[in-house]
C-alpha positions as CSV (number, residue, x, y, z in Angstrom):
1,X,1.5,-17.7,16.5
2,X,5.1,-17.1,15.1
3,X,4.8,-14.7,11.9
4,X,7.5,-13.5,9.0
5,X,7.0,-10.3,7.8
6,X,9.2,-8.9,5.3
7,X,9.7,-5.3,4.6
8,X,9.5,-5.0,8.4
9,X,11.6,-1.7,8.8
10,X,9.6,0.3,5.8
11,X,7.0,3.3,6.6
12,X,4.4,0.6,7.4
13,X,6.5,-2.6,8.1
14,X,7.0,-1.3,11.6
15,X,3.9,-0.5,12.5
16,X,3.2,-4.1,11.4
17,X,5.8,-5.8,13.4
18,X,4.9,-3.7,16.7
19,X,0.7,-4.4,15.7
20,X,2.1,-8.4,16.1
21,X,3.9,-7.7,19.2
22,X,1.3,-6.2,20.6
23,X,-1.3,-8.7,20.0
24,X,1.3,-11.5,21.7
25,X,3.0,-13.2,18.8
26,X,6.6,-13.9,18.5
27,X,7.7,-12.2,15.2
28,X,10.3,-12.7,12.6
29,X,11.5,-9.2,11.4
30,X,12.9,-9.6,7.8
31,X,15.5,-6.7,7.0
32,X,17.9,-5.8,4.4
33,X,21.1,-7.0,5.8
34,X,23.0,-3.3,6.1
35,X,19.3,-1.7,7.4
36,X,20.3,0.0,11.1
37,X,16.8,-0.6,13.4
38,X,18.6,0.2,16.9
39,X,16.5,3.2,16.4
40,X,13.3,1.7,16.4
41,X,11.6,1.0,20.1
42,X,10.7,-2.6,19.1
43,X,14.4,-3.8,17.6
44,X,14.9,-5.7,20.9
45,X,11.8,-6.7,22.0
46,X,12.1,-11.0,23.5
47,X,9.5,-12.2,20.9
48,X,10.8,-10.2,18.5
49,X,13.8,-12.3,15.8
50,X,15.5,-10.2,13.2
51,X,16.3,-11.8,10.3
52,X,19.1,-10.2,8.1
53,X,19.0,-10.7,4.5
54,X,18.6,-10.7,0.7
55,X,15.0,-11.5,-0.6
56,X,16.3,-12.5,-3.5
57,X,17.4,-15.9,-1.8
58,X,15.2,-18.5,-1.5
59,X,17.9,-21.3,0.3
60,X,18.1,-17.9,2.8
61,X,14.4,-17.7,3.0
62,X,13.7,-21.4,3.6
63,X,15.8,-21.5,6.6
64,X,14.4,-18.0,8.0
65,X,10.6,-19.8,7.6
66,X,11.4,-22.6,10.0
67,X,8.3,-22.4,12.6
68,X,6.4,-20.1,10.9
69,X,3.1,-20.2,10.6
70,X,1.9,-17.3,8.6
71,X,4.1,-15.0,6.0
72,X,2.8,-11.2,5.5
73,X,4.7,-9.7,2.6
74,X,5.0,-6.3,2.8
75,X,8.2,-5.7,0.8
76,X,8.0,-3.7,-2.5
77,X,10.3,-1.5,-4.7
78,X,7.8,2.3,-5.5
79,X,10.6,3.9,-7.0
80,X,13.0,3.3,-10.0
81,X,11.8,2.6,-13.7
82,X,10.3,-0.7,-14.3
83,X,13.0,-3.1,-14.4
84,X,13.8,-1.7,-10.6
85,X,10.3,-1.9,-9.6
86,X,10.3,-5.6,-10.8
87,X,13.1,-7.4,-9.5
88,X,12.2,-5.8,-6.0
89,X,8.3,-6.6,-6.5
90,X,7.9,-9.7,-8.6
91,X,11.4,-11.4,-8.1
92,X,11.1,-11.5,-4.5
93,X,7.6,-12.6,-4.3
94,X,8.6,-15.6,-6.8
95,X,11.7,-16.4,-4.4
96,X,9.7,-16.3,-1.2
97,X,7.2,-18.6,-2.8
98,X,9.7,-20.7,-3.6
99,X,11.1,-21.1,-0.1
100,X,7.5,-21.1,1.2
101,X,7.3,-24.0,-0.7
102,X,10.2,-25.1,0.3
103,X,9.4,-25.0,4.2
104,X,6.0,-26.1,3.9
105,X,4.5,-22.7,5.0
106,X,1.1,-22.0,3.2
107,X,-0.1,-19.2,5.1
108,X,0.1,-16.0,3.4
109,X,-1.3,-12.1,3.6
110,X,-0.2,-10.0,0.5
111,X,-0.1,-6.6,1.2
112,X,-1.3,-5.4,-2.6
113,X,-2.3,-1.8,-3.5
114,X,-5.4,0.2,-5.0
115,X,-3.7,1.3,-7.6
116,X,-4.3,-2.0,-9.2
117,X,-8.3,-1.2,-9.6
118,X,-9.2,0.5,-13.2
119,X,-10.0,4.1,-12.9
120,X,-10.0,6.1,-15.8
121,X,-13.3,4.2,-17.3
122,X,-15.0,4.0,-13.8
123,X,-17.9,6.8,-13.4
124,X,-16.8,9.9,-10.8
125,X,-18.3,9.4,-7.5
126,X,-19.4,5.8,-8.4
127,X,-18.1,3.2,-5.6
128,X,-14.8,1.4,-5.8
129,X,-15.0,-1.8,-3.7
130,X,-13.2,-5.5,-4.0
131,X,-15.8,-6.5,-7.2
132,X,-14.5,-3.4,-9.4
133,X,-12.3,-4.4,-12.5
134,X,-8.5,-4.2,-12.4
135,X,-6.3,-2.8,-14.7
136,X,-6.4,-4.9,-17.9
137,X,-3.3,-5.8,-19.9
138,X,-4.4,-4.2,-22.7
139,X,-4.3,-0.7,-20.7
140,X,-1.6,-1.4,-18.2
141,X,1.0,0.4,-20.5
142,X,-0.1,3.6,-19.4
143,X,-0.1,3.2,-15.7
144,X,3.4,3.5,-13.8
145,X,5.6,0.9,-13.3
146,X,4.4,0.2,-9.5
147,X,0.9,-0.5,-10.6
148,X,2.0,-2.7,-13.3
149,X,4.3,-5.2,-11.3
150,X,1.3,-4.8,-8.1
151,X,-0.8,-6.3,-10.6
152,X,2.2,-9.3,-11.7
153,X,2.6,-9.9,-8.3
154,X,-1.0,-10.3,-7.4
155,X,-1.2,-12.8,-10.2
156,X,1.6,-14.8,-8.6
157,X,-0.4,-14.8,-5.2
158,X,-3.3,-16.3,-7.1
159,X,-1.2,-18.7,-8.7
160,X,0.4,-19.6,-5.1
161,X,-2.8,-19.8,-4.2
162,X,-4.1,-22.6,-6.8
163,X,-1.6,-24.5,-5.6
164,X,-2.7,-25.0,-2.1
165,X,-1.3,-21.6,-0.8
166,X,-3.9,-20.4,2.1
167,X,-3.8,-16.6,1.1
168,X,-5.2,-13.4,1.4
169,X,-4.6,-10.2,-0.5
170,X,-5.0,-6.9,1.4
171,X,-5.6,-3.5,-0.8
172,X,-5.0,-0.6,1.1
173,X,-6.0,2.4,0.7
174,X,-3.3,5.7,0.8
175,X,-1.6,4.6,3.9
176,X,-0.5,7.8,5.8
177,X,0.9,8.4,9.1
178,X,3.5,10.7,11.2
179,X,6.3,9.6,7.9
180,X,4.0,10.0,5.0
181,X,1.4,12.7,5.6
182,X,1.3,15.2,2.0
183,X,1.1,12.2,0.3
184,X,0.3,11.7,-3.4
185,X,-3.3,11.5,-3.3
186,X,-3.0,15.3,-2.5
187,X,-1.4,16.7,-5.9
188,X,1.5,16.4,-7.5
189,X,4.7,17.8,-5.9
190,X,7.7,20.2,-8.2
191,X,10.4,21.0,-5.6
192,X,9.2,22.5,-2.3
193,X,5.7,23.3,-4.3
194,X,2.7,20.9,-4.2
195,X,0.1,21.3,-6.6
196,X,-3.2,20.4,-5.2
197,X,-5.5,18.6,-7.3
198,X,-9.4,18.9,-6.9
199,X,-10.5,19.8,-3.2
200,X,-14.1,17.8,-2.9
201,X,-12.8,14.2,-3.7
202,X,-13.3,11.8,-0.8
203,X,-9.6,10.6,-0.4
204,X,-9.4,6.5,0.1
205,X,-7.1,6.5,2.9
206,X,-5.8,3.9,6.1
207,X,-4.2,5.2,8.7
208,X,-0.8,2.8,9.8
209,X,-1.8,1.9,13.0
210,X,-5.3,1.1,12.0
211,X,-4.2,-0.7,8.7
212,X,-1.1,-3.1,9.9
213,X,-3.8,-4.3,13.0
214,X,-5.7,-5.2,10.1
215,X,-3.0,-7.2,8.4
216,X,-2.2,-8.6,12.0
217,X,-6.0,-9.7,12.1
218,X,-5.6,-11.3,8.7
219,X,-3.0,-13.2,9.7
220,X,-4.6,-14.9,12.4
221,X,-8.6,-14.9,10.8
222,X,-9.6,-18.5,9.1
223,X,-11.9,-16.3,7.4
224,X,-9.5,-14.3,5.6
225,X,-8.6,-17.4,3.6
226,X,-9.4,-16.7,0.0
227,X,-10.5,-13.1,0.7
228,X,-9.1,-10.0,-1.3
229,X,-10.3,-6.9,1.1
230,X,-9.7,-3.2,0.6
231,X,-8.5,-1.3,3.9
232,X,-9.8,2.2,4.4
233,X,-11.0,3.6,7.3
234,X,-14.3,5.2,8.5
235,X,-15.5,8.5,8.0
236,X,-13.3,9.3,4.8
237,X,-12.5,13.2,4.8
238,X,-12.4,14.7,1.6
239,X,-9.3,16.6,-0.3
240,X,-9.9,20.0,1.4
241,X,-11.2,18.6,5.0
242,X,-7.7,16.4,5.1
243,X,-5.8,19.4,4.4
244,X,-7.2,22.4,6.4
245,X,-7.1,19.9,9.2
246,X,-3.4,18.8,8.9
247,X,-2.1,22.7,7.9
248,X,-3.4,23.4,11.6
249,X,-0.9,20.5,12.6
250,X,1.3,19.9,10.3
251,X,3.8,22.8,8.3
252,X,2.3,22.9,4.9
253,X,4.7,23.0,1.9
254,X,3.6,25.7,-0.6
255,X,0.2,25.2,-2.0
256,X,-1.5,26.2,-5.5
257,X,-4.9,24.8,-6.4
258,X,-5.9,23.1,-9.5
259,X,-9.9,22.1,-9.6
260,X,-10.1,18.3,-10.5
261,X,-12.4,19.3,-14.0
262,X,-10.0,21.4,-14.8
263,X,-7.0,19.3,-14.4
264,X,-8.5,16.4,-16.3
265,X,-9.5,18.6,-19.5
266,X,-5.9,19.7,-19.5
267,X,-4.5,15.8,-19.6
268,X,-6.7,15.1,-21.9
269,X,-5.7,17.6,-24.0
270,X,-2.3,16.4,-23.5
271,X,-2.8,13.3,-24.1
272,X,-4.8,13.7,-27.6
273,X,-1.7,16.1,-29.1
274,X,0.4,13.4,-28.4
275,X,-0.9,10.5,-29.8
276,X,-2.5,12.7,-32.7
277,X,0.1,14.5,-33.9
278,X,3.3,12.7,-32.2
279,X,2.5,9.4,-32.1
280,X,3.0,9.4,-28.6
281,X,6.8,9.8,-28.5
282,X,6.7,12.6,-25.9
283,X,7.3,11.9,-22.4
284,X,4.4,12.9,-20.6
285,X,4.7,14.3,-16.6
286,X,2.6,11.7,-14.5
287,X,-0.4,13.9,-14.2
288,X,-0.7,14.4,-17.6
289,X,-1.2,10.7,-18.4
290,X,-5.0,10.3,-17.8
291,X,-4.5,6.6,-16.8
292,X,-2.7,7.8,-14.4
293,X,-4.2,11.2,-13.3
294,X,-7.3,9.0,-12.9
295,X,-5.9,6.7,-10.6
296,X,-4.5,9.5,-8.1
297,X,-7.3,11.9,-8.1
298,X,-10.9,11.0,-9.9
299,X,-13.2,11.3,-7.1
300,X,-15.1,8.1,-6.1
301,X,-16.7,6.3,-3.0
302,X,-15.2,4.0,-0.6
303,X,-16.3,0.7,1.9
304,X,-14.6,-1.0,4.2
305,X,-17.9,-3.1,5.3
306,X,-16.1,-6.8,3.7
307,X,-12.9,-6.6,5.8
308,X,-15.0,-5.4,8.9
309,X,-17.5,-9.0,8.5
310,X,-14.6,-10.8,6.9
311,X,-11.5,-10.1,9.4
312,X,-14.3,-8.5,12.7
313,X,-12.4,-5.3,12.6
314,X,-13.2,-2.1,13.1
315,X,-10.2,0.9,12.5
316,X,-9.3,2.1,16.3
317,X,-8.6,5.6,15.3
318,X,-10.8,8.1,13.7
319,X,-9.3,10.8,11.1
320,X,-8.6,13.0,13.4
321,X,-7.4,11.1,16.2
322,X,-4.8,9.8,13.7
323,X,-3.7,13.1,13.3
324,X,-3.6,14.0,16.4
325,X,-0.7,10.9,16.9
326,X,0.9,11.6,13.9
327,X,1.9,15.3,14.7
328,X,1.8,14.6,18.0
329,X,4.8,12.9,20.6
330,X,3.7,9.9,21.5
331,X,6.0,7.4,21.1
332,X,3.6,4.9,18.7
333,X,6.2,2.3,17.8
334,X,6.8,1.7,21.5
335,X,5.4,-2.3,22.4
């Protein structure tokens, strides 16, 4: 099948584009139209089109989707304050609707995010799986802004959807590989210094080469139509397992420990001055927000038994196989 895949030269976007390659598709690459990809293995490949330009166009767009038959839309702003994070997130997804629309394509997987899930009033150690509440609007205000326009943009697929879009939304897990491995599930980072944050928390995490064949599976499974599927893989290692066995790897910034109890008593602490005696005027530091602190760190359970029925998938590489290839030479973007 021909697929479009935007954000295709990002951390995961080109693990998702070779993951299509591999499994014989012809792929449309969508990349910013100054982005330089001569240094990735696959910019050349035959069944391989790039396609140079703003997302932001939807006359662009529509031309871009002729043949295709399934969209995955990857691309997202993380960074910036929220009106960044929106007109990279939400106005994009509106315009590639719109030339969706436009070119008749109804197939879609939206990569989403677990940070759109409601932490901070789930139980410690309970399970967090596709059925667990999202973030409501009355308590979005205190999450960041990549959570809030995940969750706009998530309504927009549904909306897409009501209107005879044939989608699926995908929520990863951390996604980590040989680019992103101290990640932000780890602690909370102040220069070359990363604070760790609780030890014994099972970390929710997807390794990139076993999460973009499951977006590649998506694409192509009937029975992915109307599914929303969290993507973690097996055998989740814990805070402490991930990073003893990536410091024998990996060089390890400088580390100071901070128990997960103890952190949460301070934020809560934190958070109580504030809005007691400050009205909550101060700017709080991330981890001090306990929305937010919550969402990175509160230890919970994990499955990833519905996208294994749903999409007949099973993650190819275990924990430490994946970081084995991450620290290791292989050449994994080669098709």
């Amino acid at each position: 099948m021909e697929l479009l895949i935007t954000g295709a030269s990002g951390f995961v976007g080109k693990y998702v584009v070779a993951a299509g390659l591999r499994r014989g598709h012809r792929v449309k690459a969508v990349v910013r139209p100054e982005t330089d990809v001569t240094g990735i293995p696959w910019h050349d490949h035959e069944r391989l089109e790039l396609v140079r330009l703003d997302l932001g166009q939807p006359t662009e767009l529509t031309a871009a989707l002729r043949g295709v038959e399934a969209v995955i839309h990857l691309a997202a702003v993380k960074s910036g304050d929220f009106d960044q994070q929106f007109a990279g997130t939400v106005r994009t997804t509106e315009a590639l609707f719109a030339a969706m629309t436009a070119a008749k394509v109804s197939r879609l997987v939206a990569v989403s995010t677990f940070s759109v899930y409601e932490y901070e009033r789930k139980r410690a150690h309970s399970l967090l799986d596709e059925d667990s509440p999202l973030v409501t609007a009355e308590r979005v205000k205190d999450r960041d802004a990549y959570c809030q326009t995940k969750l706009i943009q998530e309504q927009l697929c549904r909306e897409f959807a009501a209107k005879g879009g044939k989608v699926t939304i995908l929520r990863p897990g951390m996604i980590y590989g040989r680019e992103y491995l101290w990640h932000a599930l780890l602690g909370a980072e102040f220069g070359s210094v990363l604070l760790r944050i609780g030890s014994r928390g099972i970390l929710p995490l997807s390794y990139v080469e076993n999460c973009a064949e499951a977006m590649i599976i998506a694409a192509e499974s009937e029975a992915a139509i109307g599914q929303t599927l969290n993507i973690v893989d097996d055998h989740l290692p814990t805070q402490g397992q991930y990073t003893q066995e990536l410091k024998q790897r990996y060089p390890a910034p400088k580390l100071y420990y901070c128990p997960w109890v103890v952190m949460k008593s301070i934020a809560g602490f934190g958070w109580w001055i504030n809005q007691t005696f400050l009205k909550g005027r101060a700017k709080m530091p991330g981890i001090i927000v306990p929305a937010r602190l919550h969402g990175r760190f509160k230890p919970l359970r994990y499955t990833n038994q519905r996208a294994k029925v749903v999409l007949n998938w099973q993650p190819q590489y275990s924990f430490t196989a994946s970081l084995d290839r991450s620290c290791g030479d292989l050449e994994l973007l080669k098709v």
